[in-house]
N, C-alpha and C positions, 0 to 999 in steps of 0.2 A: 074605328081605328083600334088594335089591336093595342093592347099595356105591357111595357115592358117584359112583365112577367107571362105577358103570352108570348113574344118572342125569345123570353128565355126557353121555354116550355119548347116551342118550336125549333129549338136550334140555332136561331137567327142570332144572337146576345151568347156567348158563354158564361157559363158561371162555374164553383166549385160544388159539384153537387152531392150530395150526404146519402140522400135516398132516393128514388121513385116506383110508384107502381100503375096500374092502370090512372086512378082517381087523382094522384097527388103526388109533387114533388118538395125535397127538402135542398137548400141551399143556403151556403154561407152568406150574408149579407154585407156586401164589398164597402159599406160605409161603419160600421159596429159600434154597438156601443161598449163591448167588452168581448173577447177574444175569444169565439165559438158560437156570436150572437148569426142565430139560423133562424130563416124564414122557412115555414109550410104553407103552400097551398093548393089548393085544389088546379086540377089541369082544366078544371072549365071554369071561361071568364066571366066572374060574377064579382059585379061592385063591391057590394057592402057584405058582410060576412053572417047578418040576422037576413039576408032576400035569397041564402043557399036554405035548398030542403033540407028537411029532418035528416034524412041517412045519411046522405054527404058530408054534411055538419059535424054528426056523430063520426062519419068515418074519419073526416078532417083532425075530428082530438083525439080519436086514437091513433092515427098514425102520427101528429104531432107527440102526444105519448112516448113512442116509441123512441123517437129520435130523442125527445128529452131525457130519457134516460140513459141511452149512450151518450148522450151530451156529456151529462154530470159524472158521467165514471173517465170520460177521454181530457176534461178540461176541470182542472183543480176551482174547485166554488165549495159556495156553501148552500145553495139550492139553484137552481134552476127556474127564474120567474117567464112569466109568459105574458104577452100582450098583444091586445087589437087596439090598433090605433084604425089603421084605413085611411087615413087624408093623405097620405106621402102617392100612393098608385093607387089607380082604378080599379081593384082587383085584391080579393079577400084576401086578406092573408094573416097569419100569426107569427110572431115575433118569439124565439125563444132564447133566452140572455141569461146566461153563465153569471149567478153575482155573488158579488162578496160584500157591495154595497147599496143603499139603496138609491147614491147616482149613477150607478148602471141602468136603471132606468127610467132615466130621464130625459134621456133620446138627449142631448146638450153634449156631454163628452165625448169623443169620440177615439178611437185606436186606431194605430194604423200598422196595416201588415204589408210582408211581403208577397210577391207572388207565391214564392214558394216558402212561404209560412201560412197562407192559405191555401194550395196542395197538399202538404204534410198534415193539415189541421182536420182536414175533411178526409182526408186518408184514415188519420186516428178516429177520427169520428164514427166511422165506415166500420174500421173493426170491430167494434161494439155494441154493432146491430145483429 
């Protein structure tokens, strides 16, 4: 059975999406825990994030990379932390959260936006890639 995130990937789920390329896409995460919190992951679905190969892997943090750092220039913080959790889906992925505190991450709080304040967020986000 395919993971959310393979229906995203698929078209099936929309999301607001930041980046993609052949290997990997970037997306806002419609639950967050601070405003600009984006998921990466790879377009093949692979459980736990140490069972992807070596290149993948490596590709996976640098294009997470990338987006982290249009993150922190389009959404006011004071770094940019990142996280693997992996129990929430079936399906690798990285967490990257915009903070100013360190309960941003702690997956507990949550933000809530609008549609189009998450259109506009990933629009801004967009420009800075």
């Amino acid at each position: 059975m395919s993971s959310i995130f393979t229906k995203i990937i698929n078209g099936e789920i929309p999301c607001y999406k930041i980046a993609e390329d052949e290997n990997f896409i970037a997306f806002l995460d419609v639950n967050p825990n601070a405003k600009g919190h984006t998921l990466c992951i790879p377009k093949q679905e692979i459980d736990k994030i140490f069972e992807i190969d070596d290149d993948l892997y490596m590709g996976l943090m640098q294009f997470s990379k990338k987006i982290a750092i249009a993150l922190e220039q389009a959404v006011p913080c004071k770094r940019v932390g990142m996280a693997v959790i992996g129990l929430e889906v079936p399906h690798a992925h990285v967490h990257l959260i915009p903070l100013n505190e360190m309960d941003e991450m702690r997956f507990q709080n949550k933000v809530t936006l609008t549609k189009d304040e998450f259109e506009a967020l990933a629009a801004s986000i967009k420009t800075y890639l």
